[in-house]
N, C-alpha and C positions, 0 to 999 in steps of 0.2 A: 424885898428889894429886887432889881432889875440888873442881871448882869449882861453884857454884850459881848457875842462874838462876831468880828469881820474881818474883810481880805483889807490887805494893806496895799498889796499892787494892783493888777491888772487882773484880777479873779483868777481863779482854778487854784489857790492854794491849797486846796486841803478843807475847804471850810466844813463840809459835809459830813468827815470823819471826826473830826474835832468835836463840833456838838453832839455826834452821837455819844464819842469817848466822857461827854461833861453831863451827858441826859439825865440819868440814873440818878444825880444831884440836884436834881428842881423835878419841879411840881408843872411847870409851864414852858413849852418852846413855844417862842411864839416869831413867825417872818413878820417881819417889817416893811419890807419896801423887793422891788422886784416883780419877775415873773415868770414866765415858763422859757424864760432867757435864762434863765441861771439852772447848773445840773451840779449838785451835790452829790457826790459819789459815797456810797456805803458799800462793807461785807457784810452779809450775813448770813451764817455757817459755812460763810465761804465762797459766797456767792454775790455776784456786785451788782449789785441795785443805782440806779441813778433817779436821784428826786427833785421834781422844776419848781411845783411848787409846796407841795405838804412840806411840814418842819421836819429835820432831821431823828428827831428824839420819835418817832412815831412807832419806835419798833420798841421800845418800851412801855411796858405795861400798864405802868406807874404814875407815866409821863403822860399828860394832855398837853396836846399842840394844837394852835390858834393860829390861821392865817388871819394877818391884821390887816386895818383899814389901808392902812400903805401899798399892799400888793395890787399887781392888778391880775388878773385871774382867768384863764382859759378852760371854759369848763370842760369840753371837752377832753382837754391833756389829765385835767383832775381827775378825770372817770377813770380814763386807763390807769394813773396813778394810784388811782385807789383798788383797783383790780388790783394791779402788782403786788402793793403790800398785802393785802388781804391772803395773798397766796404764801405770802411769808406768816402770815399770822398773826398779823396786826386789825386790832378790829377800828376801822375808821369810825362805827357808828357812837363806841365811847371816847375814843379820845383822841377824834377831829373837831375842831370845830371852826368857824368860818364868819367875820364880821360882818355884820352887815353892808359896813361902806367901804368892803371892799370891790373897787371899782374891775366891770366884766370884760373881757377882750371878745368884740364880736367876728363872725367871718370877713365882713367889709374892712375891719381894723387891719385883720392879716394882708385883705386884698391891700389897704392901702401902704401897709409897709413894701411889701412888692414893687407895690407903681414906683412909690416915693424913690426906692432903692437903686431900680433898672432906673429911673430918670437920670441919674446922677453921672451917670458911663462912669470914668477911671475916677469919680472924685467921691466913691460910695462910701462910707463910716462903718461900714462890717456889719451891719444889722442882722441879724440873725430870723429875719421875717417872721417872727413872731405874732405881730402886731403891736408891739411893747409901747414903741414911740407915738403911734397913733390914739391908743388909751389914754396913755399921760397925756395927748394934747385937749381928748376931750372930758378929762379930767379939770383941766386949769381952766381949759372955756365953757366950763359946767353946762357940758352938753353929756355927760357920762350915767351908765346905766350901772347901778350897783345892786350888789348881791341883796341886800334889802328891798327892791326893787322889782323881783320875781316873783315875789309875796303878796303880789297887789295885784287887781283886777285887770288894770289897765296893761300890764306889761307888754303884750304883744303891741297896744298903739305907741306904747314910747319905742320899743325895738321900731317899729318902720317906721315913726317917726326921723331917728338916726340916721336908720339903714337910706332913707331917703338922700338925705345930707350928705352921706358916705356917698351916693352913689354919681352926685353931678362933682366931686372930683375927682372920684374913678374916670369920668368924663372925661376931665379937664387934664388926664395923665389918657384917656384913649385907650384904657387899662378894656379890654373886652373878656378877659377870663369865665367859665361858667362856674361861680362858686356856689352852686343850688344845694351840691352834696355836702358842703361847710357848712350850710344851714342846716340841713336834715339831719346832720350829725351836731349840731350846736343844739337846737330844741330838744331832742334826745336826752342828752348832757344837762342839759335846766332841770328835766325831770329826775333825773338822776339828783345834782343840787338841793334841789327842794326838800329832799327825802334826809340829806343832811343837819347837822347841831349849827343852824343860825345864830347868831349871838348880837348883840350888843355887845362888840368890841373891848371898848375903854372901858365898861363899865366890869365887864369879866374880868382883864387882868387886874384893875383897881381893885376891886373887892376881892381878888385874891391878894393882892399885896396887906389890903390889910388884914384878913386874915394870916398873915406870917407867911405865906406861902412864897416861894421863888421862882423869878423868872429869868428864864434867858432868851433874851432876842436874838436872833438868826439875820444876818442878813446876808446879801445875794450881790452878783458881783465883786465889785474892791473899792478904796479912797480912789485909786486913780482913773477910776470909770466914772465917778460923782457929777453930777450935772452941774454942779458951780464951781468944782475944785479939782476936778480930773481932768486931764487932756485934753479937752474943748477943744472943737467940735465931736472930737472922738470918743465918747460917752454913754453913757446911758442914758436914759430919760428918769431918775428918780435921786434921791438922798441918800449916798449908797455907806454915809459916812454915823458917827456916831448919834449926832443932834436929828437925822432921820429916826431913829429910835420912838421922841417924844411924838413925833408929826404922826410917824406909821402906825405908834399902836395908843396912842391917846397917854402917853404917862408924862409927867412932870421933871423935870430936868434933876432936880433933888433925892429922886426914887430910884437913879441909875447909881451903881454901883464899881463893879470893876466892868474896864474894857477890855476886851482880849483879843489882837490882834494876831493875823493869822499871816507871816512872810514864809515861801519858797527860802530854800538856801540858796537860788539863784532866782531869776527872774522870768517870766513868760506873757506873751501877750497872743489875743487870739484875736483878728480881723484889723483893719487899718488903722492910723494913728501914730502919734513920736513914742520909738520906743530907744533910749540913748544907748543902752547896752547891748542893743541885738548883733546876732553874731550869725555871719550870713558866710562861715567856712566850716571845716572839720568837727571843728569845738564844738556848734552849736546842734549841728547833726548829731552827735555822740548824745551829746544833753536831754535833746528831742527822742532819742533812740532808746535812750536807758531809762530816763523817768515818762515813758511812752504817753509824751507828751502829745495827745491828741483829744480835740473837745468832747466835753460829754457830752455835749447837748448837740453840737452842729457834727461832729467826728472831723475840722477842720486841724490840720497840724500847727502846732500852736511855735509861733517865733519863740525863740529861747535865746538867754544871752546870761551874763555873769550878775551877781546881784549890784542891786542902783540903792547905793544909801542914804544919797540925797534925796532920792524919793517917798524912802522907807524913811526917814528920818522925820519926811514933812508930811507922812500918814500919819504917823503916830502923835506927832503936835496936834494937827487937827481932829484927831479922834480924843487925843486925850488919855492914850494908851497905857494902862497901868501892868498888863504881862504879855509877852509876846510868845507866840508859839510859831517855833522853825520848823516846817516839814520838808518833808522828801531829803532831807540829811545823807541819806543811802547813796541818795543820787550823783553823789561827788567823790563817793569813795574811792574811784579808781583815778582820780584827776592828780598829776603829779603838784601841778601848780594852782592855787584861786585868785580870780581877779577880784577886786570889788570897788567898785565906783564910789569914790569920795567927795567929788568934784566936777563938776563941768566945768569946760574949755567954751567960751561962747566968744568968737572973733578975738580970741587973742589974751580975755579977761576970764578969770577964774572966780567961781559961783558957786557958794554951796546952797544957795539956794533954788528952788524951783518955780523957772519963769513963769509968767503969766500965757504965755502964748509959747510953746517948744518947736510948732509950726514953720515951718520957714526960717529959720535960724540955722546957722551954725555953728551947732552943737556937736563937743566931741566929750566922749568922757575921760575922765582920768582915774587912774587906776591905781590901786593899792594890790601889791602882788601878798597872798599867804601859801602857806607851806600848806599841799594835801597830807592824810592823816592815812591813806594803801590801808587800809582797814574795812571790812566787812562788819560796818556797824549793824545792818538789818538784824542781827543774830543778836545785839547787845539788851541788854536788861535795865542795866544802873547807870545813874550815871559816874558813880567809881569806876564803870568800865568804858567809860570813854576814853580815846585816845585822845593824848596834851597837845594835838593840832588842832582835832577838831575842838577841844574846850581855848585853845588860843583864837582860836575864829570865831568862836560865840562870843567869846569875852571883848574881842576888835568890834563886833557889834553893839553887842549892848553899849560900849565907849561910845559909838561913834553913836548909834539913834537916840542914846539917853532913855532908855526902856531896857527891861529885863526880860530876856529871852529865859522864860519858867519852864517849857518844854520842850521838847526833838523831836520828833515824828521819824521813826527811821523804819518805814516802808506802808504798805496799804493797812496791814490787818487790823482790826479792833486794837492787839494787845501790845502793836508796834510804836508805841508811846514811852518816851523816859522824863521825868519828871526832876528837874537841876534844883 
């Protein structure tokens, strides 16, 4: 069976650490959807590693990881990634492997996230210039070059075939950049690719599933970044939610198992978009300060504010969340007082639901005040050793999102995990 981990908000929860902590228990990590937008944070022996796009479980032995047909893929960023872990002692050549349809990010995609970005002046979506959103377009208007695709004779004509396409609305943006070195370090990176475990995607984790074997999907970003059900226009470009699962790695809705949702004990967002809880005084600096809240993948300091459980609430419906896991619990330890968001105020009428559009509204949230728990949880073990504020605070959640918060996260390391 197929079990699922993902972020519930606005990504950086913790996702990274979590499937490492769950690795050891399946046979398969496999990404789903994503790109080298997303940086899953690991320790290991102490040492922090950030991964964009290989699966988290890859420093397990035991453990085979699958990037699926969902991702879309920078080969480039892959090579150095696969240097890094290697230097940890992970051998990518057994147990990486790589679908064939999963779709390529080429240098013109990067240029054209760029142009698209700078075009926009103050109305930008926080793109992370990747190229993320340019893949996915020529993903859906099946103009996309996939990893099964390198394989073939022809590759170089379809690549300038593309790169052609690409370059009259580089035009059409007046985008004059010299990306020659993004090529000569992309063809590089293919060779590199090639030398990699190709796969037939669906067919590998299916014939592992019937073979008894387990899998755990990874994914990358959060529900509230989802391109149908996240803060539109300020999202990603993929399925960043449960039902992404079947789409990104070929499995049937029936084969999914438990979902395992991944929530902050507060909240954070990193680049533009409706964020109802952000806190733009003291409070939010402290928050930003202590859980050094700064991106992995961009180093942009990420807006923080009190947790939104109206939001957390309608992640978890949509995903279909059967255990929740809170991190960064630490983070609040020194906070006399918790807020947390029950409710929005939208002109006057109270909402516990999450509009279709949060854009242009006025929206204020409301707040539920809890008692802090002045405890140095990081040090904790069990959870008999939790203090009765902070299990009143887990407990006010699980009430209010209708899901069971299973575990705490209470700081970075491997072994900083308690199990309720």
């Amino acid at each position: 069976m197929v079990d699922v981990i993902l972020g519930l908000q606005w990504g950086d929860e913790g996702k990274g650490k979590i499937v490492d902590f769950f690795a050891s228990d399946y046979d398969i990590v496999a990404r789903f959807q994503g790109g080298p937008n997303a940086g899953h944070t690991l320790y290991v022996d102490g040492k922090k590693v950030v991964l964009h796009q290989i699966p988290s479980g890859i420093f397990h032995q035991n453990t085979v990881n699958l990037i699926g047909g969902g991702v879309v893929l920078d080969p480039v960023i892959l090579k150095k990634e696969c240097d890094t872990v290697a230097s940890f002692g992970a051998d990518v050549s057994k147990n990486l492997f790589i679908s064939e349809r999963t779709n390529l990010i080429l240098p013109t995609h990067r240029a054209l996230d760029k142009a698209s970005e700078l075009s926009k002046g103050d109305g930008k979506i926080g793109s992370t210039l990747k190229g993320i959103g340019p893949c996915y377009m020529d993903k859906t208007g099946r103009n996309a070059l996939r990893v099964g695709d390198i394989l073939n004779k022809n590759f170089i004509s379809q690549y300038i075939k593309l790169r052609l396409k690409h370059q009259k609305l580089l035009d059409n943006y007046h985008f004059t950049e010299d990306i020659s070195a993004w090529e000569d370090e992309f063809f590089e990176a293919i060779e590199f690719l090639r030398t990699l475990n190709i796969v037939n995607g669906e067919y590998f984790v299916n014939n592992a599933i019937a073979e008894g074997k387990k899998v755990l999907a990874e994914g990358a970003q959060a529900a509230m970044l989802d391109i149908d059900f996240g803060t539109y226009p300020y999202v990603t470009s993929s399925s960043t939610i449960s039902a992404g699962v079947c789409s990104g790695l070929g499995v049937a809705p029936q084969k999914i198992k438990d979902i395992i949702g991944i929530t902050k004990s507060y909240c954070t967002r990193v680049g533009s978009g409706p964020f109802p809880t952000e806190l733009h005084d003291a409070v939010g600096e402290e928050l930003r300060q202590i859980g050094s809240e700064f991106g992995a993948t961009t180093g942009r300091p990420r807006r923080c504010g009190w947790i939104d459980l109206v939001a957390l609430k309608f992640a978890c419906m949509i995903n279909g969340v059967t255990k929740v896991v809170m991190t960064k619990a630490d983070v609040l330890d020194k906070f006399e007082n918790l807020e947390a968001c029950t409710a929005y105020d939208i002109d006057g009428k109270l909402t516990q639901e999450v509009p279709f559009q949060m854009e242009g509204l006025n929206l204020q949230p409301v707040y539920q005040t809890r008692k802090g728990w002045h405890t140095d949880s990081s040090v904790l073990k069990k959870k008999e050793d939790l203090p009765k504020d902070m299990v009143a605070y887990i407990e006010f959640i699980n009430n209010f999102i209708q899901a069971p918060i299973k575990y705490v996260s209470n700081g970075p390391g491997r072994e900083q995990i308690i199990s309720l």
